[in-house]
N, C-alpha and C positions, 0 to 999 in steps of 0.2 A: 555450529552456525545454523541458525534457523533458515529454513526454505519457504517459499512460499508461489504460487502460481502469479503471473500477472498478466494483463488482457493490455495488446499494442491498440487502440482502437483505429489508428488509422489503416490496421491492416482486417480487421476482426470486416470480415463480409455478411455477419449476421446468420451465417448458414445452420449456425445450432447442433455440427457433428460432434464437437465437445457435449452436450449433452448426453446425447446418445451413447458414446464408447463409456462415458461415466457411468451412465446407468446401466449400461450391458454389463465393466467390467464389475459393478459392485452387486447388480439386482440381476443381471443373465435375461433382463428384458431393453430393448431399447426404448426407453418411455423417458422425455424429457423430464417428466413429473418426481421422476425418483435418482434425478441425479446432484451429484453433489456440487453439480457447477452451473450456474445461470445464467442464461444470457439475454442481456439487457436491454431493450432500446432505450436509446437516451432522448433520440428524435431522429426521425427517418435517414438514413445514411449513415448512423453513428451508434454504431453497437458496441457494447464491451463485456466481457465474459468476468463474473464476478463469480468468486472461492474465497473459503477461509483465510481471513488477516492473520491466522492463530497468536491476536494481541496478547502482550504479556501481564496484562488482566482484563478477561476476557468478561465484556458486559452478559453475555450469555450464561455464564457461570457463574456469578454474583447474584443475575437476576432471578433463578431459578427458586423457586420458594419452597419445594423438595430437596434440595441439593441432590439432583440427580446427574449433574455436571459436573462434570472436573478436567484438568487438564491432563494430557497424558505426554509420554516422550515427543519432543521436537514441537510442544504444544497444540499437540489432536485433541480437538472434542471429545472425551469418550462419556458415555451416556450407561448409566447403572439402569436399565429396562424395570425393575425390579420396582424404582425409586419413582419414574417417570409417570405422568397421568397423562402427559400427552394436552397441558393446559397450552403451550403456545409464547409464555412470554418469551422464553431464550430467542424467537424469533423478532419477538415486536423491539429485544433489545440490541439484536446486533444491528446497527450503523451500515451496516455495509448491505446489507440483504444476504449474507452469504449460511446462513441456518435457516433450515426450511424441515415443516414435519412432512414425514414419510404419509405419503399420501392411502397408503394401508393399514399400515400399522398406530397411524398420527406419532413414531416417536420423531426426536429430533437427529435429523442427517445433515451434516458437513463434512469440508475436503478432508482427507485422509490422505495426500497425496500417492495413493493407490502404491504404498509400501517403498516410497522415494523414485515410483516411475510412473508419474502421471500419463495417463491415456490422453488426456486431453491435451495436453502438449506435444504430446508424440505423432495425435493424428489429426493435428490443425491443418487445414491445406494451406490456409494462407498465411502459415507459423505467426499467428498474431497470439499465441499463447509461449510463456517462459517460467523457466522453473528457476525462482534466481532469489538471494538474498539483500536483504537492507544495507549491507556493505553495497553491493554492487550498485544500485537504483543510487544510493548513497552519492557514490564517483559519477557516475553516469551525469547528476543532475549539477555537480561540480562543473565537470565537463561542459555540461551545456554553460553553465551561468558564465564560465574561463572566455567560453566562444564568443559570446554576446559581449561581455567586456571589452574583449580586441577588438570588437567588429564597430564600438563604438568609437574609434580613434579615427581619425582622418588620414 
């Protein structure tokens, strides 16, 4: 079963510590710049924490004109350094904003779910971060739609 992060935004308070433990645990710096989760204003009060979709074809990896992309186990970005020039489209092609180059090196950096225990879930204060799968979000959104249904009966 694929995992994947997801941002509650009505709990997400914009504080950006998700950033931070990302980039500690992956770069041993806390620098928003180099981590693998971003957090987003959508417009003043409404923020949401965006990571890798790891879609199951990944416009990042298609677009790359090198093919220095590929997918790896549980569908992680892995990046051949070797291959890469650091031109920037995997960026301009993911949808989601969730690929961004490493603002030293210019390669491309996304979620890795830091080895199936995300930091940024683990040290959200206001738990608006989850580590959950497309089953679940799946039921959940059943769930809501079941709710609304009954709630339209008299």
């Amino acid at each position: 079963m694929k995992l994947y992060i997801i941002s509650n935004p009505e709990k997400c308070s914009g504080c950006r510590i998700c950033e931070l433990v990302c980039a500690l645990k992956n770069e041993g710096v806390s620098s928003p710049k180099k981590a693998r989760i971003r957090v987003v204003r959508v417009f003043p009060g409404f923020d949401v924490a965006v990571a890798c979709r790891f879609c199951e074809e990944p416009p990042c990896v298609h677009m790359c004109p090198r093919s220095a992309l590929s997918v790896g186990e549980n569908g992680i970005i892995k990046v051949d350094k070797e291959k890469c020039d650091g031109c920037g489209i995997c960026v301009e092609a993911c949808e989601f904003g969730a690929i961004t180059l490493h603002p030293d090196n210019k390669l491309p950096i996304s979620c890795d779910l830091c080895g199936g225990e995300p930091e940024c879930v683990k040290y959200c204060p206001e738990c608006a971060l989850e580590i959950t799968s497309a089953e679940t979000i799946a039921k959940r959104a059943r769930m809501i739609s079941f709710k609304r249904y009954l709630e339209s009966f008299p």
